[in-house]
C-alpha positions as a Markdown table, in Angstrom:
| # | Residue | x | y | z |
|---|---|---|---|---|
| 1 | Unk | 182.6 | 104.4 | 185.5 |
| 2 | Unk | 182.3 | 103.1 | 188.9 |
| 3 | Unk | 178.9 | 103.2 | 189.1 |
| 4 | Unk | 178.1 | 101.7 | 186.2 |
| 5 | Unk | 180.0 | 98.6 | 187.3 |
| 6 | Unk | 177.9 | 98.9 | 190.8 |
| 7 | Unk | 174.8 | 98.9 | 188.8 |
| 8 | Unk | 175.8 | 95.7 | 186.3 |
| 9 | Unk | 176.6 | 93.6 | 189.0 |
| 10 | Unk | 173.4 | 94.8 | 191.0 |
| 11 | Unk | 171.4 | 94.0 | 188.1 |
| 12 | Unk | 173.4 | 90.5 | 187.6 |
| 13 | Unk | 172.6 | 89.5 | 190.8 |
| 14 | Unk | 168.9 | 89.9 | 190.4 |
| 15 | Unk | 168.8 | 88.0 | 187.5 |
| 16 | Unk | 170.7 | 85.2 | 188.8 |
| 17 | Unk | 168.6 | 85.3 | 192.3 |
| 18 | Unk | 165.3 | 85.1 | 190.4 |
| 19 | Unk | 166.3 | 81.6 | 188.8 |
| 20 | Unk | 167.8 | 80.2 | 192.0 |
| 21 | Unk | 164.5 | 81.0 | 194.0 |
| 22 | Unk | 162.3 | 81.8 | 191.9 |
| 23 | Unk | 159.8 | 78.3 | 193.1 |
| 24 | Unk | 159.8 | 75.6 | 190.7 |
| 25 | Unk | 157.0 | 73.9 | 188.8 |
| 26 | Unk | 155.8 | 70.5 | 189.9 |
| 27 | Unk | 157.0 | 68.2 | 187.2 |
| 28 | Unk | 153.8 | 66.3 | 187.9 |
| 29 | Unk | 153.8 | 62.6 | 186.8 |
| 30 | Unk | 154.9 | 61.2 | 183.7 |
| 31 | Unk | 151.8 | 59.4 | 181.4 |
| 32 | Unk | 153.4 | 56.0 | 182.6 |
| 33 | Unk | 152.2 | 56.7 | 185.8 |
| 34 | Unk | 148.5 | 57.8 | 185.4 |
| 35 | Unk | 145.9 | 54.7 | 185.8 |
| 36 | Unk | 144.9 | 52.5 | 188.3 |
| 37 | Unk | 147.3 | 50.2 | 190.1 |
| 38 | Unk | 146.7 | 46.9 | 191.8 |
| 39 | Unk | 149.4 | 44.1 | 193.5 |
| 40 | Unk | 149.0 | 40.4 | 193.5 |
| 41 | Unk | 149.8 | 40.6 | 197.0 |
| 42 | Unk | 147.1 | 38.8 | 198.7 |
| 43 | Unk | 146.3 | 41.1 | 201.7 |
| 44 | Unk | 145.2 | 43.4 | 199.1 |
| 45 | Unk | 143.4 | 41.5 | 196.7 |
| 46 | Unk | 140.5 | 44.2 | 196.2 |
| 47 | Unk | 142.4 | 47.2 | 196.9 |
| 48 | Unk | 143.9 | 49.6 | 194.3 |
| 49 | Unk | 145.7 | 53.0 | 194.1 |
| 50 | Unk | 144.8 | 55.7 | 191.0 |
| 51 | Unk | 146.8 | 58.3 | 189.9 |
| 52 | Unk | 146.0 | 61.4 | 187.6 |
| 53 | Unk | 147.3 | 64.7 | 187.4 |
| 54 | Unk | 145.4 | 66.2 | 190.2 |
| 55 | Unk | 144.0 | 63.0 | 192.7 |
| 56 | Unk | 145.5 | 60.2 | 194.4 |
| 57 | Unk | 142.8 | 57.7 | 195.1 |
| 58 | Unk | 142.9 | 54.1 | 197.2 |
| 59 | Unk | 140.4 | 51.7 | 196.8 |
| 60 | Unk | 139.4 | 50.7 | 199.9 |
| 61 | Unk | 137.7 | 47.3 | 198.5 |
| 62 | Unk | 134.0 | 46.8 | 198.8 |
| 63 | Unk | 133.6 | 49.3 | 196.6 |
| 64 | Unk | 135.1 | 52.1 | 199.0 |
| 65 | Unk | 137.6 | 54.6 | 198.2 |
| 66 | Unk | 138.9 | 57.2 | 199.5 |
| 67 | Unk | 140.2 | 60.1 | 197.1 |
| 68 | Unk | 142.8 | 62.6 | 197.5 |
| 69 | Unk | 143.7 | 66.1 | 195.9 |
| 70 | Unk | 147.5 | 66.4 | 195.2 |
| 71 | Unk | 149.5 | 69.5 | 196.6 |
| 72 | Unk | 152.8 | 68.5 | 195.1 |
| 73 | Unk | 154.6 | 66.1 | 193.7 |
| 74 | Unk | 158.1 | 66.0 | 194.3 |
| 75 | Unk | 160.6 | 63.9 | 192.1 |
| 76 | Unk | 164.2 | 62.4 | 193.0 |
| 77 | Unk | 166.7 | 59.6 | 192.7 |
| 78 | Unk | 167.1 | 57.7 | 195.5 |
| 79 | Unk | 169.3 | 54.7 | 196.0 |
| 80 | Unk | 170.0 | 55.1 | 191.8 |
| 81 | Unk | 166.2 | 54.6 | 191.5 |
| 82 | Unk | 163.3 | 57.0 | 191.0 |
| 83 | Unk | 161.6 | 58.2 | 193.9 |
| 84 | Unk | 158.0 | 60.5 | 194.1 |
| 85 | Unk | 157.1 | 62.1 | 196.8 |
| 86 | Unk | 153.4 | 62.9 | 196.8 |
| 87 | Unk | 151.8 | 65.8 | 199.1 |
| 88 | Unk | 148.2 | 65.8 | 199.3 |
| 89 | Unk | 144.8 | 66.3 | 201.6 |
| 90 | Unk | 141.6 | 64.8 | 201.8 |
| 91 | Unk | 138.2 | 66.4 | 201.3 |
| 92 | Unk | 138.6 | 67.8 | 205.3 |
| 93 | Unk | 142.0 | 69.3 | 204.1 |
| 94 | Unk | 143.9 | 66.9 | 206.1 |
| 95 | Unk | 147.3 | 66.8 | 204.7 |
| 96 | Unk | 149.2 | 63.6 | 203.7 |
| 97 | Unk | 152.6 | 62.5 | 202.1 |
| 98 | Unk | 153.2 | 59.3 | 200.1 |
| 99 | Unk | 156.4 | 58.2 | 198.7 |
| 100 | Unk | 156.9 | 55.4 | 196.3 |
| 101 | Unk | 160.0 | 54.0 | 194.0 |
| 102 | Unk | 158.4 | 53.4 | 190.3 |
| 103 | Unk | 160.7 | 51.3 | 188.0 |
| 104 | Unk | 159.5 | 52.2 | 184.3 |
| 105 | Unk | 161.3 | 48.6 | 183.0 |
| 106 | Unk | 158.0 | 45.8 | 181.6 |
| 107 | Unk | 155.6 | 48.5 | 182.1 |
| 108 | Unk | 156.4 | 49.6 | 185.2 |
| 109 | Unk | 156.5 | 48.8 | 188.9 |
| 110 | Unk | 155.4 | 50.9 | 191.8 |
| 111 | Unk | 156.8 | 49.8 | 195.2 |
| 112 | Unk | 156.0 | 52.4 | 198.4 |
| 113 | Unk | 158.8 | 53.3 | 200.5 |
| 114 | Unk | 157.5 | 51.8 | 203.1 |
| 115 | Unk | 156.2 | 48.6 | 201.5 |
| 116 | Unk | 159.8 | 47.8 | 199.4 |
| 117 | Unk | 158.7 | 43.9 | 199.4 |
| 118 | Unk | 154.8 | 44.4 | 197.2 |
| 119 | Unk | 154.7 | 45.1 | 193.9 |
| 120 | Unk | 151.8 | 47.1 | 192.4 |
| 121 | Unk | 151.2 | 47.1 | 188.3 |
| 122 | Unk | 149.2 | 49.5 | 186.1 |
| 123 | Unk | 146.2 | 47.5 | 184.9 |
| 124 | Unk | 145.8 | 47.4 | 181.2 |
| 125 | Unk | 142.6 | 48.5 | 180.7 |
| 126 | Unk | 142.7 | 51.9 | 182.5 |
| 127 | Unk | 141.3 | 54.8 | 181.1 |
| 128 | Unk | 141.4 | 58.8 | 181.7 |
């Protein structure tokens, strides 16, 4: 009888440590977020970000950009407001992180954690 006790609680403990570590899926973003996103800031008149489900791109202006492949994407609530975190390389496999506070209120607002002050705004006419 004492064994089989031995064995439950072996067997509950496996079960229970498979859905503590077992790694997570990246939630990914949420539709709101996928398009291209420009500021009326004027330092960055003819610059834009782009999300989709696998690339984070910056256009660079002059018709430049520079595009991305995304690792990760993490998701958490910061300061009671959304934060993303965004892990990703470049073509040479260099690896970045981005993080950026998106407000989903009037059709969103992205502001990056390190720019709190400029406000960037998914244009309309976006397609993917």
């Amino acid at each position: 009888m004492k064994h089989k006790w031995i064995i439950i609680s072996v067997f509950i403990l496996i079960i229970v440590s498979i859905f503590i570590f077992y790694p997570k899926e990246d939630e990914g973003f949420p539709d709101s977020l996928i398009g291209r996103w420009t500021t009326s800031e004027p330092r960055y008149k003819d610059r834009f970000f782009e999300l989709s489900k696998v690339t984070f791109t910056y256009g660079l202006g002059e018709d430049k950009i520079d595009v991305h492949f995304i690792l990760s994407i993490e998701k958490s609530v910061q300061d009671n407001n959304t934060l993303y975190t965004i892990n990703y390389h470049n073509i040479d496999g260099l690896e970045y992180t981005r993080s950026f506070y998106y407000y989903p209120a009037n059709g969103g607002v992205i502001k990056f954690k390190n720019q709190k002050d400029i406000k960037w705004t998914k244009k309309k006419d976006t397609v993917f």
